[in-house]
ZAMARGU-4260 file (C-alpha; in steps of 0.2 Angstrom, whole numbers, plus 5000, padded with zeros to 4 digits):
<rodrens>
0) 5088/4829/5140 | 5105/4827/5151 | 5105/4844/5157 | 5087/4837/5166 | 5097/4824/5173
5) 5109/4837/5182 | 5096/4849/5188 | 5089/4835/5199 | 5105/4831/5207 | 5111/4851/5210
10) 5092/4853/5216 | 5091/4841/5228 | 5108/4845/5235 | 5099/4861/5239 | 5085/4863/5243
15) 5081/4866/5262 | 5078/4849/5271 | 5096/4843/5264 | 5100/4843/5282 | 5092/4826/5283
20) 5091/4822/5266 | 5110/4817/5263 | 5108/4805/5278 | 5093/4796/5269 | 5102/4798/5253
25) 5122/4797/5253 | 5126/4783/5262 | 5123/4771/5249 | 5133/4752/5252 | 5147/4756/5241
30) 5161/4764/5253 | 5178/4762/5250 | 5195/4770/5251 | 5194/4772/5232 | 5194/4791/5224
35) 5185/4798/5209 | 5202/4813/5210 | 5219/4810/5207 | 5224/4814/5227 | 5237/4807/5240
40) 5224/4812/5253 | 5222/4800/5268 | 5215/4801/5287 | 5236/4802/5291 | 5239/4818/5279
45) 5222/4826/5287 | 5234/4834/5301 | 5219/4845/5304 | 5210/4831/5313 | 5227/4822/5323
50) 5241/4837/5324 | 5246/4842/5338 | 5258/4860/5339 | 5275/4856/5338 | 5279/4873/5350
55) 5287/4882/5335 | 5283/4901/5336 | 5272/4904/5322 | 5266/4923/5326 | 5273/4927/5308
60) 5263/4915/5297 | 5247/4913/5309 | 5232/4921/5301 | 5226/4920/5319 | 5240/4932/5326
65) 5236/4944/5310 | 5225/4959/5307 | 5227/4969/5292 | 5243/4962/5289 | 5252/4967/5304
70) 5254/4957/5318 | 5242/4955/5331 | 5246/4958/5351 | 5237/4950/5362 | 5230/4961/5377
75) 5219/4959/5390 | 5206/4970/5381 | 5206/4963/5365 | 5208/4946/5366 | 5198/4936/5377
80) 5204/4920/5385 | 5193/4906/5381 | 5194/4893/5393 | 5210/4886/5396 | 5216/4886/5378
85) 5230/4897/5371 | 5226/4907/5356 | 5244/4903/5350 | 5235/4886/5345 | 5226/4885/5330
90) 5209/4875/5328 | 5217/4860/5326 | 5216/4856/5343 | 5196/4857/5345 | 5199/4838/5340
95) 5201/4831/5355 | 5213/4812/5355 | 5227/4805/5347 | 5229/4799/5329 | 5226/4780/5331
100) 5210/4784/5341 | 5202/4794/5324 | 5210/4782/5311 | 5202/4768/5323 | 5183/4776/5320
105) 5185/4783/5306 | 5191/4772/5293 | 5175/4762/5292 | 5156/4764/5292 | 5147/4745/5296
110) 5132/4745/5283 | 5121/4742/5300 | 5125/4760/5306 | 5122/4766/5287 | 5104/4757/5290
115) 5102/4765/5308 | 5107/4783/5302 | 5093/4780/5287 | 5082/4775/5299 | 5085/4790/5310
120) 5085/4805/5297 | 5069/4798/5290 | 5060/4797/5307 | 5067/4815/5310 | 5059/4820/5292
125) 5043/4816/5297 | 5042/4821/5313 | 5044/4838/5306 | 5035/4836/5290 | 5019/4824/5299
130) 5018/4837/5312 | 5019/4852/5300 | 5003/4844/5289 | 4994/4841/5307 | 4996/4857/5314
135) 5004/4871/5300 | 4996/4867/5284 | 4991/4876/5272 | 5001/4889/5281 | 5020/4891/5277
140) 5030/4884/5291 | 5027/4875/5310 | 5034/4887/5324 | 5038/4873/5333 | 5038/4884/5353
145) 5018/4888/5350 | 5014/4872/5339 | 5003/4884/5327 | 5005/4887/5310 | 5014/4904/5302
150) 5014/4914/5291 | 5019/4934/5283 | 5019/4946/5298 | 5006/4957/5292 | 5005/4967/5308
155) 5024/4972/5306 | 5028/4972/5290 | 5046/4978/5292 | 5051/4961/5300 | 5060/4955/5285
160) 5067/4940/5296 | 5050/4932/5292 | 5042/4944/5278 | 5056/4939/5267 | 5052/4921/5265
165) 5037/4916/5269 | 5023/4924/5258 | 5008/4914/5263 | 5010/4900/5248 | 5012/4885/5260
170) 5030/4887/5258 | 5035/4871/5268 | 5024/4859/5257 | 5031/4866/5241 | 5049/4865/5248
175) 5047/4847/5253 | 5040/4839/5238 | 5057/4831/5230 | 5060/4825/5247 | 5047/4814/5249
180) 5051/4805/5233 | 5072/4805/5238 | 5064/4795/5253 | 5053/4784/5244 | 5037/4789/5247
185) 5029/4790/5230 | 5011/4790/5238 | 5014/4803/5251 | 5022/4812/5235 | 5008/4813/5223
190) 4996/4818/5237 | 5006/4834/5242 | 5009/4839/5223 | 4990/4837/5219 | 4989/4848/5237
195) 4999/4861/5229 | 4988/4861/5213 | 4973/4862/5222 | 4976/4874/5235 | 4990/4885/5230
200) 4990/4902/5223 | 5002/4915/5221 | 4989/4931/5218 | 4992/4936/5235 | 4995/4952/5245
205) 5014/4948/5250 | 5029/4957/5250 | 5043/4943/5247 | 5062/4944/5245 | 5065/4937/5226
210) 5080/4930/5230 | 5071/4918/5244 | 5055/4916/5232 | 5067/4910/5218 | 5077/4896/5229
215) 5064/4889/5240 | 5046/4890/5230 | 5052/4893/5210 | 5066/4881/5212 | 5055/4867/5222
220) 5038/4870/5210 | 5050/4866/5194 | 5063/4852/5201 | 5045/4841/5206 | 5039/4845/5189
225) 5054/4839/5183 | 5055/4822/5193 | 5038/4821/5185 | 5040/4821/5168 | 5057/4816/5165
230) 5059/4800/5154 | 5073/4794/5164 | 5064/4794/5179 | 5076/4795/5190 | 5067/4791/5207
235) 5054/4777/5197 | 5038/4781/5190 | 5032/4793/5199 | 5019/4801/5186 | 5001/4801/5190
240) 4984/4800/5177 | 4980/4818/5175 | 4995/4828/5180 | 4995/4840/5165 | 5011/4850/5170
245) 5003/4863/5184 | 5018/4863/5194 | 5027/4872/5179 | 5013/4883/5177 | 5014/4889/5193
250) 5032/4892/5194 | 5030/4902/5177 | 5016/4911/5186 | 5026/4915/5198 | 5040/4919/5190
255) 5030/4932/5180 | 5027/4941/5198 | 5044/4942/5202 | 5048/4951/5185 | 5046/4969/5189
260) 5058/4969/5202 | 5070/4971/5185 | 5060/4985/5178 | 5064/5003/5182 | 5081/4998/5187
265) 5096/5008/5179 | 5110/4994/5182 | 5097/4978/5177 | 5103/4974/5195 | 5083/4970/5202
270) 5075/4976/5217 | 5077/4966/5232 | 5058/4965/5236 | 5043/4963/5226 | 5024/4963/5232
275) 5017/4948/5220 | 5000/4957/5216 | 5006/4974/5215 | 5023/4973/5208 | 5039/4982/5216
280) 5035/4994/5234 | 5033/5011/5231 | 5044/5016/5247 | 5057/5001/5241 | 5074/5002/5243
285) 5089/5005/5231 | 5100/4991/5239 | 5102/4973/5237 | 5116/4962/5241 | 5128/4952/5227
290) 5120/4936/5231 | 5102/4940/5232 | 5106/4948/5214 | 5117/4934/5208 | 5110/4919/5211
295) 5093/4920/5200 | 5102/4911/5185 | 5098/4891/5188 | 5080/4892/5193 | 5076/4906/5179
300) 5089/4896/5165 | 5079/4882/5170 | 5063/4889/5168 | 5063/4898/5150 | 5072/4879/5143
305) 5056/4871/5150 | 5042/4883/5143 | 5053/4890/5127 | 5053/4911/5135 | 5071/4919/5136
310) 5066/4932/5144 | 5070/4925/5162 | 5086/4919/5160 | 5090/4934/5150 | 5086/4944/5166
315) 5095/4936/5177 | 5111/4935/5166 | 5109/4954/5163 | 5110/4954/5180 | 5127/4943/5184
320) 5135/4954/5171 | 5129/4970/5179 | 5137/4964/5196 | 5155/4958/5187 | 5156/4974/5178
325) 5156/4983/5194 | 5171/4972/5202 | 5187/4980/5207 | 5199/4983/5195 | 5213/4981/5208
330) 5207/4964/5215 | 5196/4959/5206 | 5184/4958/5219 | 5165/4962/5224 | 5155/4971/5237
335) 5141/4963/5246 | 5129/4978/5245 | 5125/4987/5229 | 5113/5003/5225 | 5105/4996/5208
340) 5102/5012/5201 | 5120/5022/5204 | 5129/5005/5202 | 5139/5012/5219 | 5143/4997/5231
345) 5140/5003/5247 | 5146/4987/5256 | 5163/4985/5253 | 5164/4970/5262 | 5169/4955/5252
350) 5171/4935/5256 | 5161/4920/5255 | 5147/4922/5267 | 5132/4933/5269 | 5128/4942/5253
355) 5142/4936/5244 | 5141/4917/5244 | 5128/4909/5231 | 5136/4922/5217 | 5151/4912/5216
360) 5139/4896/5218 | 5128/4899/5204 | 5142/4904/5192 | 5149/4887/5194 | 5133/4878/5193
365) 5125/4886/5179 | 5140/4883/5171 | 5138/4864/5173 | 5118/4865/5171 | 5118/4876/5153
370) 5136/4874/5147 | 5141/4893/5144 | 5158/4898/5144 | 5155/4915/5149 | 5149/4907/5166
375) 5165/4895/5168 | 5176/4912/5163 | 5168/4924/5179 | 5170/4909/5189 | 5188/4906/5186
380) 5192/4925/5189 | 5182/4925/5204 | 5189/4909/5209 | 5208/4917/5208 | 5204/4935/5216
385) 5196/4924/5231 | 5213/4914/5232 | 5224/4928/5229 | 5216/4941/5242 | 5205/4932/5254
390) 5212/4915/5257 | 5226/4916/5274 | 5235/4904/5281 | 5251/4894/5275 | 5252/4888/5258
395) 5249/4869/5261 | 5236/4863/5271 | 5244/4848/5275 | 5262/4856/5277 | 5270/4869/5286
400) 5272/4882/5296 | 5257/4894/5300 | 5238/4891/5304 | 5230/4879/5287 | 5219/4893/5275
405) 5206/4902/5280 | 5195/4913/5272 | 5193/4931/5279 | 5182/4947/5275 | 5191/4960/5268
410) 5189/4977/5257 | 5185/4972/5238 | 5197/4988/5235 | 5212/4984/5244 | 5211/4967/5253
415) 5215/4971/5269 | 5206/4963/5282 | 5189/4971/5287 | 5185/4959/5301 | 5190/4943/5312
420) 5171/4935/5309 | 5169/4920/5295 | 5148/4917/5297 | 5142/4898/5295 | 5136/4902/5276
425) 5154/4899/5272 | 5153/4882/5275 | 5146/4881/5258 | 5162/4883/5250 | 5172/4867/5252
430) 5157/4859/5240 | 5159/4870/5228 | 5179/4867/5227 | 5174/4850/5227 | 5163/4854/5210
435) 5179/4863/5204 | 5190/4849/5207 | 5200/4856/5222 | 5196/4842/5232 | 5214/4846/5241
440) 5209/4861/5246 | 5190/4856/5249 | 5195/4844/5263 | 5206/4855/5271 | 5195/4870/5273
445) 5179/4856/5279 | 5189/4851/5291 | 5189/4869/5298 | 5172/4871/5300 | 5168/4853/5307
450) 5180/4857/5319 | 5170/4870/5324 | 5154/4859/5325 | 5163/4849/5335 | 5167/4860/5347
455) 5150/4868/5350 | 5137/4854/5342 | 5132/4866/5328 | 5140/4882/5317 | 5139/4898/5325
460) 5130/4911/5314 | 5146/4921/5317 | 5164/4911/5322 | 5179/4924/5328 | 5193/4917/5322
465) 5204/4928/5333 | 5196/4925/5348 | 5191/4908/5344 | 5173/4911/5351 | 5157/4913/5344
470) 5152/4931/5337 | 5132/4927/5337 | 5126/4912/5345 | 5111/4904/5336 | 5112/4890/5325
475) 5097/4893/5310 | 5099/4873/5303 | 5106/4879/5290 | 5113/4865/5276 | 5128/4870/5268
480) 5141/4861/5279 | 5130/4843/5274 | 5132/4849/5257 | 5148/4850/5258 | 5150/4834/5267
485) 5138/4825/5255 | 5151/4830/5240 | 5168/4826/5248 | 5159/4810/5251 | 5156/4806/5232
490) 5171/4814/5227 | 5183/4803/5239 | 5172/4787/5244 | 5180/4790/5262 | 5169/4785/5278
495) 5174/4799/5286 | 5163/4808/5280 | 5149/4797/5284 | 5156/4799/5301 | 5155/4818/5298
500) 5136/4815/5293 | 5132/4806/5308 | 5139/4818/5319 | 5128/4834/5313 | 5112/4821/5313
505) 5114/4817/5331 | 5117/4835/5334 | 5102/4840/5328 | 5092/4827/5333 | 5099/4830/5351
510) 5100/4850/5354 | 5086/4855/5338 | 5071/4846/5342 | 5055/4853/5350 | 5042/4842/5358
515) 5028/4853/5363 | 5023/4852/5378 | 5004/4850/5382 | 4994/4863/5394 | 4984/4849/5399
520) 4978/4829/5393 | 4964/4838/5381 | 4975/4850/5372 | 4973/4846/5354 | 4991/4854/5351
525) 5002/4843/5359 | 5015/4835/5348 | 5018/4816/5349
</rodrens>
């Protein structure tokens, strides 16, 4: 069936490792300066990456010199200096050289280097995954600092950092399973999903978020049944004698456990939270955020086509309906926080990051997974509200005056700015413009955040944009700009993008990698 076919691609763009996944993935031997759209875009039009300020005053068109529509004075007390820089000058200049230098580098990518970065993001995948097996298993993830295995924090149960996702099902195995086989390694593969058959089990005393139990175990349990069975066998033959469709029967099972976080809700907006023995908290909470809500629709769509039950998909569009319903009827925005019985938002903030960001994702790829108009429709709205009311900047990207688009936080009711903070989920966007065919618009707002990375090696979990400094410092590896990067890649062909690529696997290889240290030359823990 075709819409098989899709799901593995969306899935695997996904799912967590994508960080080095692209790299061992994308950067196949057919680069060229050759476009898939109808664009005029080349490394000379990208001013974001050569422009220098012509020393025009720009105060009136600079979303950097704006707040709430009027313009922004800069003081001593609220605008800190950073370095030597002027905040007159947008991010363009976090690229450092002159245009000959960056069209010299990046207009090409030797297939040697493509073979070296291959080389390099596999080697970093099992580093990761080898030393998980050897020193985690079956527990759900590696802290790298302690080299132990971790799991739920049962003595603290209100640490939702960890409690939320990992909910002793040996998350990490699970979540790797369609990497091994985007790497090639059909044995390795097999082994780890008849691991999963013989030692998981979701009848467990855990208290998980739906919304992370959906994306990272429900979504990896039925995208590896998938690359099982399908015909087309996408990644070879990769079917074993005796497989007799467990994986999908315990993604069902699990599904079925994370079904009464829809019960007893008045909106059909589910709980956030649900104990998989017990069913929903009794001391849980009335609020859950647009994302966690929203983005339910692909992985439960999937499942009732694959074993013939509506019921799951018919929750989760009951519930993407009940979040559009409540959008403004001024802007046509939403909130980020919800109470699911009043239907009252109680965050008001919308944009594209936290709490918001996978709604608008899942519109769009459901749409392309299942084919229903309804989806395409709410996306389109959605779509034009963002333009219309969050988007800043000059109307080109390319052309000028005024910093290129941004993408602020503002009120759902009246637009007006809320904050000078993007957060790194954002970088997420620029793929899905690239799904939608704004590829114009994809590459300019990219270029934004690798400017960023560029500057600090990694995305700040929060970037002020007015101050140009970071709002919160860490760095959680999370994937969206490589998705991003992976999808302007096979939308324009252009090396740069490889370049990009490269760039965030030296990074991480460089600044995110732990080699533990032994206490002594018997220590069974240390990491080689």
């Amino acid at each position: 069936m075709q819409w098989r076919s899709i799901v593995v691609g969306l899935v695997v763009l996904r799912l967590s490792v994508s960080c080095v996944l692209w790299l061992a993935f994308g950067l196949g031997s057919n680069v060229s300066w050759g476009f898939n759209f109808h664009l005029s875009f080349n490394l000379h039009k990208l001013d974001l990456l050569f422009r220098e300020e012509k020393g025009t005053d720009q105060r009136n068109n600079a979303w950097s010199q704006r707040i709430q529509g009027h313009t922004y004075e800069e003081t001593a007390s609220t605008c800190a200096k950073v370095g030597d820089e002027s905040l007159k000058r947008s991010y363009l200049n976090l690229f450092d050289g002159n245009k000959d230098e960056y069209v010299r580098r990046y207009s090409s990518f030797p297939d040697t280097l493509k073979v070296k970065m291959k080389d390099m993001a596999k080697e970093m995948f099992y580093f990761g995954y080898d030393n998980y097996m050897k020193y985690a298993f079956p527990e759900d993830e590696l802290n790298p600092i302690d080299c132990e295995g971790r799991g739920p924090d049962v003595l603290n149960p209100s640490n939702i950092n960890i409690n939320d996702v990992l909910g002793n099902y040996s998350l990490t195995l699970i979540d790797t399973l369609d990497t091994l086989l985007v790497l090639g390694n059909v044995t390795e593969f097999q082994r780890a999903v008849k691991l999963v058959i013989d030692t998981v089990s979701f009848d467990k005393d855990s208290t998980v978020q739906v919304f992370e139990a959906n994306i990272r175990i429900l979504g990896s349990l039925i995208s590896a049944h998938i690359l099982l069975t399908d015909p087309k066998h996408p990644f070879g033959e990769v079917g074993f004698e005796g497989y007799d469709n467990e994986l999908l029967h315990l993604a069902h099972d699990l599904a079925v456990r994370l079904l009464p976080a829809f019960e007893n809700t008045s909106t059909g907006i589910p709980y956030p939270r649900v104990n998989l023995k017990t069913g929903v908290p009794l001391d849980s909470i009335n609020e859950t955020c647009t994302a966690g809500a929203g983005s339910l629709l692909v992985e439960f769509g999937i499942l009732s086509r694959l074993i013939g039950d509506s019921t799951f998909e018919w929750v989760a569009r009951r519930a993407v309906r009940a979040l559009w319903n409540l959008r403004s009827n001024e802007t046509g925005l939403l909130g980020n926080v919800v109470n699911i019985q009043t239907g009252q938002w109680v965050g008001k903030q919308s944009g594209l990051g936290a709490g918001m960001d996978s709604f608008y994702e899942y519109l769009l790829k459901s749409y392309i997974l299942f084919g229903e108009k309804e989806d395409y429709k709410m996306f389109q709205a959605a779509y034009e509200s963002i333009q219309n009311h969050l988007r800043r900047g000059r109307e080109s990207c390319n052309e000028g005056e005024g910093d290129p688009p941004l993408y602020v936080n503002v009120n759902m009711f009246s637009g007006e700015i809320m904050n000078t903070w993007i957060d790194s989920l954002q970088a997420f966007f620029p793929g899905l413009q690239v799904l939608n065919g704004d590829v114009d618009n994809a590459i300019c707002l990219h270029a934004f955040y690798y400017a960023i990375w560029k500057r600090f090696g990694a995305l700040p979990e929060r970037y002020n944009w007015q101050l140009q400094a970071p709002d919160v410092l860490f760095y959680p590896l999370r994937p969206e700009l490589v998705e991003s990067t992976y999808l302007l890649y096979q939308a324009t062909k252009n090396p740069f993008y490889l370049h990009v690529g490269m760039d965030i696997l030296q990074s991480l290889e460089k600044d995110a990698k732990v080699r533990y240290e032994s206490l002594g030359p018997n220590n069974p823990h240390s990491m080689e």
